[in-house]
Predicted model as a PDB file, atoms N, CA, C, CB and O in Angstrom, pLDDT in the B-factor column:
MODEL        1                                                                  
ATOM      1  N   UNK A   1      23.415   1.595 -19.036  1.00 66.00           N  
ATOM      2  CA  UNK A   1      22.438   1.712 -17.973  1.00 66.00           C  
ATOM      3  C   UNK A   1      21.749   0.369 -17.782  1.00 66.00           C  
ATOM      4  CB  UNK A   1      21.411   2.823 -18.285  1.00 66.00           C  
ATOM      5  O   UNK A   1      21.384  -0.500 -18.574  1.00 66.00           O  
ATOM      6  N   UNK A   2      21.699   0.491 -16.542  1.00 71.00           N  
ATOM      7  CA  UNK A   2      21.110  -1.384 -16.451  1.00 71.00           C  
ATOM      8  C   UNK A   2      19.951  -1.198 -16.630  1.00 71.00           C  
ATOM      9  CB  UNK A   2      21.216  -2.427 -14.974  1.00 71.00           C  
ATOM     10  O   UNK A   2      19.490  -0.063 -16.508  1.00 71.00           O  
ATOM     11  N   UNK A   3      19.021  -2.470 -17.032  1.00 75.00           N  
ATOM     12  CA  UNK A   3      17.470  -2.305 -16.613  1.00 75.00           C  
ATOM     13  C   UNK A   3      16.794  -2.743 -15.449  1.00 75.00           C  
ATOM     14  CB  UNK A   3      16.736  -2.863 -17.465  1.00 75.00           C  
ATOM     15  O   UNK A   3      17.211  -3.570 -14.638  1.00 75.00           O  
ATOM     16  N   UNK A   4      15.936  -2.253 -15.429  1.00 78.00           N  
ATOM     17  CA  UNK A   4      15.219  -1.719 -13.693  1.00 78.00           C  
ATOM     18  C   UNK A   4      14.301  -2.822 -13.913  1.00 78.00           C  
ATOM     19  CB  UNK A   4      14.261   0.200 -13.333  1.00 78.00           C  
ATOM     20  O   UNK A   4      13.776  -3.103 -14.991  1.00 78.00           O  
ATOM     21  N   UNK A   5      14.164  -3.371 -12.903  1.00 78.00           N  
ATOM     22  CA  UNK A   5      12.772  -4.385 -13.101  1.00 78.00           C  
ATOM     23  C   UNK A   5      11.273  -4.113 -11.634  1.00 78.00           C  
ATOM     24  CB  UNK A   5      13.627  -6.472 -12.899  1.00 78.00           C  
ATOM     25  O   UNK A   5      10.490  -4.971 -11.229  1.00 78.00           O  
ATOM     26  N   UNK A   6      11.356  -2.948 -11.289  1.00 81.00           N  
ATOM     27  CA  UNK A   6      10.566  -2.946 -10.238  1.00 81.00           C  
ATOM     28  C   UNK A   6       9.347  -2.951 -10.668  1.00 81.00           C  
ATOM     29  CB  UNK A   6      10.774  -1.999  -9.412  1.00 81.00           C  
ATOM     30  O   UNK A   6       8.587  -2.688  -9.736  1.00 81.00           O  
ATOM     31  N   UNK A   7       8.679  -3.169 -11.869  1.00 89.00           N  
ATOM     32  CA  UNK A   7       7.151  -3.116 -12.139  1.00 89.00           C  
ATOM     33  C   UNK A   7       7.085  -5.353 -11.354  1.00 89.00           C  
ATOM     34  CB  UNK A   7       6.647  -2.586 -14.709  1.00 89.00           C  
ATOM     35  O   UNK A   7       6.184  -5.814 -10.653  1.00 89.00           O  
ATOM     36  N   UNK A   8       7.810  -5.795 -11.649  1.00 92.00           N  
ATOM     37  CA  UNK A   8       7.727  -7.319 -11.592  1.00 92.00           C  
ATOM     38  C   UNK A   8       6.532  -7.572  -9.683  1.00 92.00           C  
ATOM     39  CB  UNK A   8      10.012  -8.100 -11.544  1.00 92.00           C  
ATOM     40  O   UNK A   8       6.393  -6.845  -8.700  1.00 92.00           O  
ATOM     41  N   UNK A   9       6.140  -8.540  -9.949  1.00 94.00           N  
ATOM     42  CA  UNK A   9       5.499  -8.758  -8.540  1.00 94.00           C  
ATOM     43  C   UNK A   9       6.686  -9.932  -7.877  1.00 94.00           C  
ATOM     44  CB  UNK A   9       3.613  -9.468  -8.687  1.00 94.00           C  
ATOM     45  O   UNK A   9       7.608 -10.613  -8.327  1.00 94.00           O  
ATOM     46  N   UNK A  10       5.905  -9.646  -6.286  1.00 95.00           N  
ATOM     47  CA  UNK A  10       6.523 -10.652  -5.387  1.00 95.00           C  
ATOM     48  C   UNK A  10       5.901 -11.075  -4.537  1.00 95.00           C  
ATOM     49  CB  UNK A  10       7.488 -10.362  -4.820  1.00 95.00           C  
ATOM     50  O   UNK A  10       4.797 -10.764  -4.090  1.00 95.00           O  
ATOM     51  N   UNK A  11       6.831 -12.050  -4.200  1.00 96.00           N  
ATOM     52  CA  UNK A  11       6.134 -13.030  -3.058  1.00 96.00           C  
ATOM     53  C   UNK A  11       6.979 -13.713  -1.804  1.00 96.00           C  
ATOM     54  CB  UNK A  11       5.544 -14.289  -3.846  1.00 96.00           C  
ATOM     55  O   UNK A  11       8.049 -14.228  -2.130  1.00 96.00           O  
ATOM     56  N   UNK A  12       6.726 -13.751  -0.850  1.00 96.00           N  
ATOM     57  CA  UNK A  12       7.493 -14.066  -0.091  1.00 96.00           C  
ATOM     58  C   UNK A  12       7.844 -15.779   0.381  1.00 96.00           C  
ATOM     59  CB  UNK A  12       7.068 -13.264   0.786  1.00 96.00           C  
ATOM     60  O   UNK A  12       6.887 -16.392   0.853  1.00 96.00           O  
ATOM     61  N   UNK A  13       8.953 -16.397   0.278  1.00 96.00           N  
ATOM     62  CA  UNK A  13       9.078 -17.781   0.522  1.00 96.00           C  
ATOM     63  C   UNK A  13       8.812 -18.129   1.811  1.00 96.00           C  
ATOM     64  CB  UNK A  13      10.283 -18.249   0.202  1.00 96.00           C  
ATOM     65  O   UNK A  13       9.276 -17.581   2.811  1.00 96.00           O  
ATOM     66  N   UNK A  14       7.810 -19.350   1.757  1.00 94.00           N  
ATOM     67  CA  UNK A  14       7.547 -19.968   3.022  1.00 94.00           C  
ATOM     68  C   UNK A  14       8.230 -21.020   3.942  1.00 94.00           C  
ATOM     69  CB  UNK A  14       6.586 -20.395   2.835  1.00 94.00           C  
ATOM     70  O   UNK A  14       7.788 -21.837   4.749  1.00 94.00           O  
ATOM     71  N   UNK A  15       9.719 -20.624   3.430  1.00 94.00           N  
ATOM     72  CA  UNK A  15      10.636 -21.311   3.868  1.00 94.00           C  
ATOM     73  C   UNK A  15      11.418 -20.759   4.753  1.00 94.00           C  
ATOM     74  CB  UNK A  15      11.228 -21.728   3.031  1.00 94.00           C  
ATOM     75  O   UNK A  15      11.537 -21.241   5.879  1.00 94.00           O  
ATOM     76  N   UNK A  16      12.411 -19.071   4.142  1.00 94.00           N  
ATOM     77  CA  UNK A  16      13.186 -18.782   4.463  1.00 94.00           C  
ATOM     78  C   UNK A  16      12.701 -17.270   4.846  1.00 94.00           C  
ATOM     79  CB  UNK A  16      14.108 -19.171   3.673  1.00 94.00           C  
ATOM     80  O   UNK A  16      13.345 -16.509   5.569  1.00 94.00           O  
ATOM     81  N   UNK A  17      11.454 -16.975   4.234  1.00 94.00           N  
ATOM     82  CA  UNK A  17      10.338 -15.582   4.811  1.00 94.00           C  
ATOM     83  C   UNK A  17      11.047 -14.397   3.921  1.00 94.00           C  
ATOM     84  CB  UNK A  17      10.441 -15.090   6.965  1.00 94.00           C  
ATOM     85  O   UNK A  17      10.582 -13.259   3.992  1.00 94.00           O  
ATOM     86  N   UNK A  18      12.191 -14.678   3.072  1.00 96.00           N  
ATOM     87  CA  UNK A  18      12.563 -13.619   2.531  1.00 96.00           C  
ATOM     88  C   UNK A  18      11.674 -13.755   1.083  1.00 96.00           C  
ATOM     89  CB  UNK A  18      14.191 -13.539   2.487  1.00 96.00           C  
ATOM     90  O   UNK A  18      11.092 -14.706   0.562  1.00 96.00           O  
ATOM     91  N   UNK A  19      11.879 -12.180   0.653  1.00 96.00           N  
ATOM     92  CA  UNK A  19      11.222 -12.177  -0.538  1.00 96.00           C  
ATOM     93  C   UNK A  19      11.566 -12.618  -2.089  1.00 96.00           C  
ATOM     94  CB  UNK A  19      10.972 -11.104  -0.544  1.00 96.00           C  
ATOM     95  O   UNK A  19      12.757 -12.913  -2.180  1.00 96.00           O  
ATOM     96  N   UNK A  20      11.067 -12.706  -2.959  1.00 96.00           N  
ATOM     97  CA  UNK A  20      11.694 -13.220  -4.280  1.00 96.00           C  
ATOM     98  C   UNK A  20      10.594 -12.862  -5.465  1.00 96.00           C  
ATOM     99  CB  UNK A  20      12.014 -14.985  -4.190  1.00 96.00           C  
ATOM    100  O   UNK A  20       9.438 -13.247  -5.639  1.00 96.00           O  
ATOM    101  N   UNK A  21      11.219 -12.204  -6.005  1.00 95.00           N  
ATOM    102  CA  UNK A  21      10.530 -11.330  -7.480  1.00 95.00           C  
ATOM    103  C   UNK A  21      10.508 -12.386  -8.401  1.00 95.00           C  
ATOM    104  CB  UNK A  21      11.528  -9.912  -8.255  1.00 95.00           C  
ATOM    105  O   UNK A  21      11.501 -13.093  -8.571  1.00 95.00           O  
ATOM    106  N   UNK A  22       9.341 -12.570  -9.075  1.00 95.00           N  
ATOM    107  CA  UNK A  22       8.749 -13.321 -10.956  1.00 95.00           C  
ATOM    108  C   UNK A  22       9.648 -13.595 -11.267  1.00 95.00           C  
ATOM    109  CB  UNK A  22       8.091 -12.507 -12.343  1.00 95.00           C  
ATOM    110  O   UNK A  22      10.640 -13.013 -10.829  1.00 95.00           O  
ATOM    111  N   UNK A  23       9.745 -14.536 -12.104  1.00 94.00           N  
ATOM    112  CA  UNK A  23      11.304 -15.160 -12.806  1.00 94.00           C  
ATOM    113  C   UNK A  23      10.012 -15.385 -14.126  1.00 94.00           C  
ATOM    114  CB  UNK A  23      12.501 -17.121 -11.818  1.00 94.00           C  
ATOM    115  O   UNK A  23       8.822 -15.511 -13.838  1.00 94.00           O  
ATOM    116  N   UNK A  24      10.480 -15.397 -15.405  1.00 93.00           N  
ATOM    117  CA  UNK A  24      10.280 -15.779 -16.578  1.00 93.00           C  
ATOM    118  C   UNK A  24      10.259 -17.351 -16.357  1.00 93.00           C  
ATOM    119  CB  UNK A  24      11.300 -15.187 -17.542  1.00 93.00           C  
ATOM    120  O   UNK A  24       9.155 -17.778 -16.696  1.00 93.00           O  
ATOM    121  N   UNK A  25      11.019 -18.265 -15.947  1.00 93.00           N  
ATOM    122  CA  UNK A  25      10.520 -19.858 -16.312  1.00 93.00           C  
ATOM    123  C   UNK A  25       8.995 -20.029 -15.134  1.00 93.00           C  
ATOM    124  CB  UNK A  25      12.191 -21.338 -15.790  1.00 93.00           C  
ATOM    125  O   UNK A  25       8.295 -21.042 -15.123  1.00 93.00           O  
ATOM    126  N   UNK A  26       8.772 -18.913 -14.314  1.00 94.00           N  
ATOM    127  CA  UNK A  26       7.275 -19.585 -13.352  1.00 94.00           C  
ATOM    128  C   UNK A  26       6.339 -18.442 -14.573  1.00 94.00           C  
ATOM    129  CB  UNK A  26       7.094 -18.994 -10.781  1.00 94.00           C  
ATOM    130  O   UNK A  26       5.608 -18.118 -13.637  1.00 94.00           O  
ATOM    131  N   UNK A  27       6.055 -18.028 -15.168  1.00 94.00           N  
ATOM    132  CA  UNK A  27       5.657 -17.877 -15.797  1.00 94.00           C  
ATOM    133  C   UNK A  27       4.574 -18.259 -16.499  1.00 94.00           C  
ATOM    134  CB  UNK A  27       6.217 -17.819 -15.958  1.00 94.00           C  
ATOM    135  O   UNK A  27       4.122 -17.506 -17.362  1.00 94.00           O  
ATOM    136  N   UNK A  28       3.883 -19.734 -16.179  1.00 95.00           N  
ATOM    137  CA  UNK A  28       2.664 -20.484 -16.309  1.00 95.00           C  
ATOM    138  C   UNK A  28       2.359 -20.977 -15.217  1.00 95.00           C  
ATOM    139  CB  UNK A  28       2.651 -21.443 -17.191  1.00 95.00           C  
ATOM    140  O   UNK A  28       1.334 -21.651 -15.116  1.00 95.00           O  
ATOM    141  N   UNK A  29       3.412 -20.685 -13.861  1.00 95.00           N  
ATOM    142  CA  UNK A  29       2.758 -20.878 -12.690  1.00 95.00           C  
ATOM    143  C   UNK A  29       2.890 -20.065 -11.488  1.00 95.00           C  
ATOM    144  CB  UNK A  29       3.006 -21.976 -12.380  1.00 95.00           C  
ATOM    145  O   UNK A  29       3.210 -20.537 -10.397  1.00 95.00           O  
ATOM    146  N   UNK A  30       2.658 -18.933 -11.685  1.00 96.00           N  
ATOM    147  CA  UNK A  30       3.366 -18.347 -11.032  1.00 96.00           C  
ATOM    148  C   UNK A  30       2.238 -18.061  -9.438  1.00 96.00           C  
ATOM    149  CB  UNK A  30       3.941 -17.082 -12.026  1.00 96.00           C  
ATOM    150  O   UNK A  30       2.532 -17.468  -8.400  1.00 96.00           O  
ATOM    151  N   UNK A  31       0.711 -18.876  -9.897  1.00 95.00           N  
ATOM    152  CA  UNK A  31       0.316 -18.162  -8.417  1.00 95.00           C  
ATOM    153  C   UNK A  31       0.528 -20.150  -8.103  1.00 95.00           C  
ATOM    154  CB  UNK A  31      -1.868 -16.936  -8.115  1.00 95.00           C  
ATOM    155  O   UNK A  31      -0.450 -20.658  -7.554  1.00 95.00           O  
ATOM    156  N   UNK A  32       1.412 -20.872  -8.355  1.00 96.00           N  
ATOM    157  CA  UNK A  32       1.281 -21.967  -7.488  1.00 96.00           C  
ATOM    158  C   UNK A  32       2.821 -21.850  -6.804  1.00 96.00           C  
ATOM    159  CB  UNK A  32       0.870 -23.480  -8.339  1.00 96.00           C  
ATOM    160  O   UNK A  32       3.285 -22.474  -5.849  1.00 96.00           O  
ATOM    161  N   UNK A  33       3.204 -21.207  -7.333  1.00 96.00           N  
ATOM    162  CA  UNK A  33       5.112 -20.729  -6.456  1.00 96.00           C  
ATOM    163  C   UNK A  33       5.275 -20.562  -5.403  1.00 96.00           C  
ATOM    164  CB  UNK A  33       5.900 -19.458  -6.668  1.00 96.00           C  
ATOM    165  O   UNK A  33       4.751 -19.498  -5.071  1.00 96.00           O  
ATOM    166  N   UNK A  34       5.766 -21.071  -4.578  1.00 95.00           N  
ATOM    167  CA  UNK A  34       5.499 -21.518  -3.050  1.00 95.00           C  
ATOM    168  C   UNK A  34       7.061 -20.769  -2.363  1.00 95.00           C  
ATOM    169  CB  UNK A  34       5.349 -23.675  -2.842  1.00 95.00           C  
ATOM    170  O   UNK A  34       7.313 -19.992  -1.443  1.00 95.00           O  
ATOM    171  N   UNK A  35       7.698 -21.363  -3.192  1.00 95.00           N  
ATOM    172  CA  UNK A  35       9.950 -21.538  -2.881  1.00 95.00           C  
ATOM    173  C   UNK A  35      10.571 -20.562  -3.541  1.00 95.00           C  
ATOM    174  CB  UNK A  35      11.003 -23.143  -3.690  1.00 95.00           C  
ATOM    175  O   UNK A  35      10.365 -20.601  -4.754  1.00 95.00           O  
ATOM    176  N   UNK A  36      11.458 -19.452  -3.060  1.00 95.00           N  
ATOM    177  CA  UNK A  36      12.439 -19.053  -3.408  1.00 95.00           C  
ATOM    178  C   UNK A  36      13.274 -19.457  -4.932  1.00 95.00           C  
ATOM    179  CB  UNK A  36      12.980 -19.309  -2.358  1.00 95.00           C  
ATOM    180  O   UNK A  36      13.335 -18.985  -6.067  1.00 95.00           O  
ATOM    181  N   UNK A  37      13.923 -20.762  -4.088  1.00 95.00           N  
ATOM    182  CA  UNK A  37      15.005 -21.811  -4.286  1.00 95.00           C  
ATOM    183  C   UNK A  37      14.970 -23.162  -4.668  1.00 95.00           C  
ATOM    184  CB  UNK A  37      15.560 -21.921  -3.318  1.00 95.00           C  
ATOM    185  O   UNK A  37      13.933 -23.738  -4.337  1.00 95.00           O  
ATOM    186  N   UNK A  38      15.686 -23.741  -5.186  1.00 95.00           N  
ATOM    187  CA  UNK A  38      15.206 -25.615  -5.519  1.00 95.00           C  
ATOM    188  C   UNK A  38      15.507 -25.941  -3.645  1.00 95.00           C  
ATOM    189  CB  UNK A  38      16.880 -26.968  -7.141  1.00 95.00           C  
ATOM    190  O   UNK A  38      14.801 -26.677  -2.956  1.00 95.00           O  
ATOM    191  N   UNK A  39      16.908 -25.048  -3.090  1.00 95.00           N  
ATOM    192  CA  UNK A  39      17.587 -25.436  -1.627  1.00 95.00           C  
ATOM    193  C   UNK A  39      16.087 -25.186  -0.862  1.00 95.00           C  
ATOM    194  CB  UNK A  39      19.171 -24.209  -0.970  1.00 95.00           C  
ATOM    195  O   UNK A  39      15.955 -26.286  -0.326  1.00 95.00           O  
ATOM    196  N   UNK A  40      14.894 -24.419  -0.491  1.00 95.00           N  
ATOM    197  CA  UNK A  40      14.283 -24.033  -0.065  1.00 95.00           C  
ATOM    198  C   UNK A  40      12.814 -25.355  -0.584  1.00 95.00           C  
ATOM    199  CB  UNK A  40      14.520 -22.549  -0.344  1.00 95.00           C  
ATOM    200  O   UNK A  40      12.263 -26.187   0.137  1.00 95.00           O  
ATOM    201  N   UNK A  41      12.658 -25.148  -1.580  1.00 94.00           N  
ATOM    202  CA  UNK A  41      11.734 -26.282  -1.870  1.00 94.00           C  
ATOM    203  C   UNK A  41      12.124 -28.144  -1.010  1.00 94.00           C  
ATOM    204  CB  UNK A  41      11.881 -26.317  -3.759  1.00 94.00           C  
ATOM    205  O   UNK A  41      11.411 -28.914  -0.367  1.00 94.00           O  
ATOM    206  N   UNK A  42      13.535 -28.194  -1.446  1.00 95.00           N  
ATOM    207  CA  UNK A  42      13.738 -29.250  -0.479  1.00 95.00           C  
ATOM    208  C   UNK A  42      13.899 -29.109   0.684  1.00 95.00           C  
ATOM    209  CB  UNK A  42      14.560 -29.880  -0.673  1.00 95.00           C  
ATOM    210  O   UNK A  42      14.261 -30.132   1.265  1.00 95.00           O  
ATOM    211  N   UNK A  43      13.735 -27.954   1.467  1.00 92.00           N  
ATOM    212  CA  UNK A  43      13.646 -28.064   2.958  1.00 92.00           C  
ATOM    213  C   UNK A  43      11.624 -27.484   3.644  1.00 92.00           C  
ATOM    214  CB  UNK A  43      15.237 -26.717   3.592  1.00 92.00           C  
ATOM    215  O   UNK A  43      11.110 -27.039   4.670  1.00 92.00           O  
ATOM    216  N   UNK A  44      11.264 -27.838   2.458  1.00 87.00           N  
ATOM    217  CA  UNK A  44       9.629 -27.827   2.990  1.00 87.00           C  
ATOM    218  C   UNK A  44       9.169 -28.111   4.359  1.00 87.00           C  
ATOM    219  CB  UNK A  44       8.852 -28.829   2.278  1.00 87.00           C  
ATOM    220  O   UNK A  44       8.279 -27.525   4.974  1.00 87.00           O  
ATOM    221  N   UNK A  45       9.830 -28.996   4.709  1.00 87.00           N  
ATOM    222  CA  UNK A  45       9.192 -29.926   6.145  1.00 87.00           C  
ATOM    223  C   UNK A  45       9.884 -28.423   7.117  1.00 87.00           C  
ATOM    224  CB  UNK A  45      10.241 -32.208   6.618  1.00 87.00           C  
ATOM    225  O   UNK A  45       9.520 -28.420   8.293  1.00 87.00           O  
ATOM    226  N   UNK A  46      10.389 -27.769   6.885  1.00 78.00           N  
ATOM    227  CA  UNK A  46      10.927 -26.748   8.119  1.00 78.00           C  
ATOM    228  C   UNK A  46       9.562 -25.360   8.105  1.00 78.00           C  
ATOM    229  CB  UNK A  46      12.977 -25.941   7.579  1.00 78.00           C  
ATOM    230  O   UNK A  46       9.318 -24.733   9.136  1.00 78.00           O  
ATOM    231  N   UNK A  47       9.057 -25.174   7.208  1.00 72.00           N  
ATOM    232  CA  UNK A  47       7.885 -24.129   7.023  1.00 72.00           C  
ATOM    233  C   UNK A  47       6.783 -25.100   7.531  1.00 72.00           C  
ATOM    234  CB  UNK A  47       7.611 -23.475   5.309  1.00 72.00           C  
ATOM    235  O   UNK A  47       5.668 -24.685   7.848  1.00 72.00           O  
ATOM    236  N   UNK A  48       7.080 -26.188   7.583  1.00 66.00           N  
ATOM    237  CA  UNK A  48       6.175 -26.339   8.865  1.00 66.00           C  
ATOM    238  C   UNK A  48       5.747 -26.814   9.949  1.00 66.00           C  
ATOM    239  CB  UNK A  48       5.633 -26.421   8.794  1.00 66.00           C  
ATOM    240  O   UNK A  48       4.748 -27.447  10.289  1.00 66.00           O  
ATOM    241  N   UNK A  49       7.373 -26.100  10.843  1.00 65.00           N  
ATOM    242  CA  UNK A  49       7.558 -26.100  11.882  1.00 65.00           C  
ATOM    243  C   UNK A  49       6.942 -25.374  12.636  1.00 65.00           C  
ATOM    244  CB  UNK A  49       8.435 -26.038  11.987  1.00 65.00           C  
ATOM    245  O   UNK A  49       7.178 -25.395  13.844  1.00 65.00           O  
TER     246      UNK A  49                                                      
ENDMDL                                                                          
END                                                                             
């Protein structure tokens, strides 16, 4: 049986507007997490278009 992870929070990327659940390495930063993706972090200049 797999494990379920729906207690985890989310947030939505201000890049690509889709959503993306807690990861264990943001974990000491998780309310400065902005990006999805590393692909999404380097396309910053388009969120703010």
């Amino acid at each position: 049986m797999a494990h379920k992870k729906n207690h985890l929070p989310e947030k939505q990327c201000i890049v690509c507007q889709r959503p993306f659940t807690w990861r264990k390495k943001w974990e000491k930063d998780w309310q400065n997490v902005k990006y999805c993706s590393e692909r999404c972090r380097r396309h910053k200049s388009y969120a703010l278009r």
